[in-house]
PAVO-957129 format. One line per 8 residues: their letters; for each residue z, x, y of C-alpha. Coordinates in steps of 0.25 Angstrom, whole numbers, always signed. Each point is the difference from the previous one (the first is absolute). Example, Ala and Ser with C-alpha at 12.3 -4.5 7.8 and 13.67 -1.06 7.14 Angstrom:
<recs>
as) +31 +49 -18 ~ -2 +6 +14;
</recs>
This chain:
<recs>
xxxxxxxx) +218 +584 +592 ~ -10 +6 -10 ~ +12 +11 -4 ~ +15 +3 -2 ~ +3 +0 +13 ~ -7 -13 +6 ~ +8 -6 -10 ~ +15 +8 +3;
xxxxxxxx) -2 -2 +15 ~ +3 -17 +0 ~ +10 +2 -12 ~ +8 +10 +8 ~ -2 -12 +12 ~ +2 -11 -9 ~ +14 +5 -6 ~ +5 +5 +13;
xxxxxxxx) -1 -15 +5 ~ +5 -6 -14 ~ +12 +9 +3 ~ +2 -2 +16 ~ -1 -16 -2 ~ +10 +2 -10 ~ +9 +7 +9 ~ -4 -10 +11;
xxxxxxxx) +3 -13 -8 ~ +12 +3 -4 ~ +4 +5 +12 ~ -3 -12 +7 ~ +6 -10 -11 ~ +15 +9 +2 ~ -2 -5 +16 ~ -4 -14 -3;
xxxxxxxx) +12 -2 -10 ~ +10 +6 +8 ~ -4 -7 +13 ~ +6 -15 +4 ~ -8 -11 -2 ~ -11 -1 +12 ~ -1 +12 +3 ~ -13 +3 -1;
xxxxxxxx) -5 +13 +10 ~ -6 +10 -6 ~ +9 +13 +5 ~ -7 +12 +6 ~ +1 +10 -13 ~ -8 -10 -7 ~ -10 -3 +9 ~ -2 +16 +0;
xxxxxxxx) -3 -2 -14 ~ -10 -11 +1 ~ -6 +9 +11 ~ -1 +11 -8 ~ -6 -8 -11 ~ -11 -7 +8 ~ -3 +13 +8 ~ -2 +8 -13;
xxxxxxxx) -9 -10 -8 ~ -8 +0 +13 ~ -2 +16 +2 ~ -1 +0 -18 ~ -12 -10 +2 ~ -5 +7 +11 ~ -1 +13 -6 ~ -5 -6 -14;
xxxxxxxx) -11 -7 +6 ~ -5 +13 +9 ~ +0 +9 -13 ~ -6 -10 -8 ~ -12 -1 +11 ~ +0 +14 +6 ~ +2 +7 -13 ~ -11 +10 -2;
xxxxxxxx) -8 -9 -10 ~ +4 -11 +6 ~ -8 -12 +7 ~ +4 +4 +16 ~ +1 -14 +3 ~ -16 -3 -6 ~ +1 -12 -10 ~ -16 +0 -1;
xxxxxxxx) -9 +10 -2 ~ -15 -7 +5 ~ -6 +12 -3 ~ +3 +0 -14 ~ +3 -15 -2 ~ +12 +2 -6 ~ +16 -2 +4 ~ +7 +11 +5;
xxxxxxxx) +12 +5 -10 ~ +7 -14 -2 ~ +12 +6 -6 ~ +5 +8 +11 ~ -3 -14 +8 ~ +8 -6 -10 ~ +13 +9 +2 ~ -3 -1 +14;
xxxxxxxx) +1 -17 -1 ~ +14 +1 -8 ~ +6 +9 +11 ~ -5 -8 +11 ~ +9 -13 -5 ~ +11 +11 -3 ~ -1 +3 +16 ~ -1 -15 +4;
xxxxxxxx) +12 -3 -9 ~ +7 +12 +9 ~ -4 -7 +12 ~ +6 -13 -3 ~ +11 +6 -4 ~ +5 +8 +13 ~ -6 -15 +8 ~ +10 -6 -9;
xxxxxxxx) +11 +8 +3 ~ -3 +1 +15 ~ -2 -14 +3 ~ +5 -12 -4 ~ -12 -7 +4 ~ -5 +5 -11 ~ +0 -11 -14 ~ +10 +3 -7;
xxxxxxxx) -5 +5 -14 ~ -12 +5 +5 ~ +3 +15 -3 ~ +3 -3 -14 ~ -15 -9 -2 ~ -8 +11 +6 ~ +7 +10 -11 ~ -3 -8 -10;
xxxxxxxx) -14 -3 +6 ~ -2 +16 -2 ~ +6 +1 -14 ~ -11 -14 -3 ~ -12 +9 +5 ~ +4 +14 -5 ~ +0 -8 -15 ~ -12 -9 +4;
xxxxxxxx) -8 +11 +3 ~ +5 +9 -11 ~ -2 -10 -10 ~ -15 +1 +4 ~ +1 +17 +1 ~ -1 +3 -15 ~ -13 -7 -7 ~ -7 +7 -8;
xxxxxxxx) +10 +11 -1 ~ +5 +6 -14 ~ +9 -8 -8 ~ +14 +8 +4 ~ -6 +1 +14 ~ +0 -16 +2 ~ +12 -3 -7 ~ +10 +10 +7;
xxxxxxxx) -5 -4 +12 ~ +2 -18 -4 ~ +13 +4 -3 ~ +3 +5 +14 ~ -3 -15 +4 ~ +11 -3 -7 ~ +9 +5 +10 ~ -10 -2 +10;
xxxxxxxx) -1 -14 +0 ~ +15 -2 -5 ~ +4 +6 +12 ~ -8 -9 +7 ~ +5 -13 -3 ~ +15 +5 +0 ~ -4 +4 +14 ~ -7 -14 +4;
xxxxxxxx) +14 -5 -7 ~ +9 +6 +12 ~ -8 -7 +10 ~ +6 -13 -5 ~ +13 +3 -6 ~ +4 +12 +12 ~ +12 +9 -2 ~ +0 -2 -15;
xxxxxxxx) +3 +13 -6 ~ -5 -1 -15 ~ -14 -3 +6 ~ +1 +11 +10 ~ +6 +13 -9 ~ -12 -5 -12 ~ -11 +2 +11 ~ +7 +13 +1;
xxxxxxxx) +1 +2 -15 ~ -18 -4 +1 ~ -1 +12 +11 ~ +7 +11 -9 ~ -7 -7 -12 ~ -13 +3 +7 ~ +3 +13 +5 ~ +3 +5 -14;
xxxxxxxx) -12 -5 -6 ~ -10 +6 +11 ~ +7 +13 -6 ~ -3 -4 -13 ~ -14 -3 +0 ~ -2 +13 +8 ~ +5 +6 -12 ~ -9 -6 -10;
xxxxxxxx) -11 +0 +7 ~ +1 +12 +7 ~ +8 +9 -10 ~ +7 +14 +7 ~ -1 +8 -13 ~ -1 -5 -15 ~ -12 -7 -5 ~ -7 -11 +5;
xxxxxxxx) +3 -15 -3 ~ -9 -6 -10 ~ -5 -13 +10 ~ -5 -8 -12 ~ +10 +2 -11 ~ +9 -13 -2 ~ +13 +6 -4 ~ -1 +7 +14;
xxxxxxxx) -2 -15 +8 ~ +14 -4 -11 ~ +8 +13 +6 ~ -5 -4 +14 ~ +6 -12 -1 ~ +15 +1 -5 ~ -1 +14 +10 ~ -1 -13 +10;
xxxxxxxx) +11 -6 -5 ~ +9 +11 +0 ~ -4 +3 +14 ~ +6 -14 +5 ~ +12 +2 -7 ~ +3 +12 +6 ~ -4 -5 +14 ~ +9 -13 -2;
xxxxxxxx) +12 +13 -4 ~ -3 +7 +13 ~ +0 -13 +9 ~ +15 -3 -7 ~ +6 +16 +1 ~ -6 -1 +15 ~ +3 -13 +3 ~ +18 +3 -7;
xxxxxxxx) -1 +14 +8 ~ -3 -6 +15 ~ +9 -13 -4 ~ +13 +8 -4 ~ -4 +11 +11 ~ +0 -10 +12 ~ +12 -8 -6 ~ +6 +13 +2;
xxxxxxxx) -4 +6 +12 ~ +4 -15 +5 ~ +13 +0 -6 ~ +4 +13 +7 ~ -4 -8 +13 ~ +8 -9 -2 ~ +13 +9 -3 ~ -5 +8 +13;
xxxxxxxx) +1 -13 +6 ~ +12 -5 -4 ~ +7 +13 +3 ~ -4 -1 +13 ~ +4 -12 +3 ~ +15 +4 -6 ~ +0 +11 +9 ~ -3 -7 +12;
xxxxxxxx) +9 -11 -3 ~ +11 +10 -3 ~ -4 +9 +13 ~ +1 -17 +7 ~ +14 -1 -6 ~ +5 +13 +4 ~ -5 -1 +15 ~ +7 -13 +1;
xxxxxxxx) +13 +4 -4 ~ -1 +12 +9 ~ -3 -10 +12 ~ +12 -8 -5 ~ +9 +12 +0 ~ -4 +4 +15 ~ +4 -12 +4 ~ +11 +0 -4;
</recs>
């Protein structure tokens, strides 16, 4: 992650998930609602989705965790070196321990979804079980780093962590929709600030960031700020657009249907009298 791009490569993940649990909440709230009590199988299309889901984190994670190791600096799977009696690049083992709960959170998810053996929650521990270590070791990634260094990256716990605990939320309260479309809002958050400290840290063009100066770590922090806000906006445009787009599409259904059923009532109609008038 020692550049722009180790940094733009899980923001551009993390958004692309903020954005598909958004669309894959909501989705699944517009079934529940419009279902009768006691229904409660999962129909096929979301099924897919919860496949898709667990199938990517587990291919993400897998890929993460072979770049990070077979990287051409990196430690080939060697976490000591005897020889020199040192450990062997304990960043990129690091990186490697976040995607690997990441990949186990994937799995649960598709066990979940494909069992029902499986405890119910169990998906939802593990991803917050990833977001918990993923903090927990960042938290313990940026000692004795400059002053701007350290604080941008405490202030991605924020959403770290905060995604964490609204995650370990749902495994008690399930199907809750508030608690599921903020752990979206925590992904997009993250996603957005990954991209920002690739830009402070590893600037594209202008001059370089003073690490030290105190009115820099003050800017920081309301950029922060103004980052969440504009990750709770995008949650509520996404989350109105696939609301009133399937209450739509549902509705045209429904008038489909209804039409239907009035032509082949009518076609009912019509047969019967024609029997009526043979008989005669």
């Amino acid at each position: 992650m020692a550049n722009f791009g180790g940094h733009a490569i899980p923001g551009t993940f993390f958004l692309f998930y903020g954005f598909w649990l958004t669309v894959k909440h909501i989705r699944q709230h517009y079934w529940r609602t419009s279902q009768p009590k006691g229904r409660q199988n999962m129909p096929p299309f979301l099924k897919r989705m919860e496949y898709f889901e667990g199938g990517l984190q587990i291919f993400a994670a897998f890929v993460g965790i072979m770049v990070e190791q077979f990287v051409v600096d990196g430690p080939h799977a060697r976490l000591y070196d005897k020889e020199n009696n040192s450990w062997v690049k304990l960043m990129n083992w690091q990186h490697s321990t976040m995607y690997l709960f990441f990949g186990i959170a994937g799995i649960a998810l598709v066990a979940s979804t494909a069992s029902k053996l499986v405890p119910s929650g169990v998906d939802r521990f593990t991803l917050s079980l990833a977001l918990f270590v993923e903090g927990f070791l960042f938290y313990y990634h940026v000692h004795s780093r400059p002053h701007l260094d350290a604080h941008i990256h405490s202030l991605l716990l924020v959403a770290v962590f905060g995604g964490s605990a609204g995650t370990m939320l749902e495994v008690f309260m399930r199907d809750n929709i508030l608690l599921e479309l903020f752990k979206a809002c925590m992904f997009i958050l993250q996603g957005s600030w990954f991209y920002q400290i690739g830009f402070v840290l590893y600037p594209l063009s202008g001059p370089q960031w003073d690490l030290e100066m105190h009115d820099n770590v003050m800017f920081v922090t309301m950029c922060f700020c103004w980052h969440l806000a504009i990750a709770l906006l995008l949650v509520t445009f996404t989350s109105s657009v696939v609301w009133f787009t399937l209450k739509r599409c549902s509705g045209r259904g429904q008038d489909i249907e209804i039409g239907m059923r009035k032509t082949s009532s009518k076609a009912s109609c019509q047969k019967a009298l024609l029997e009526e008038s043979d008989e005669e």
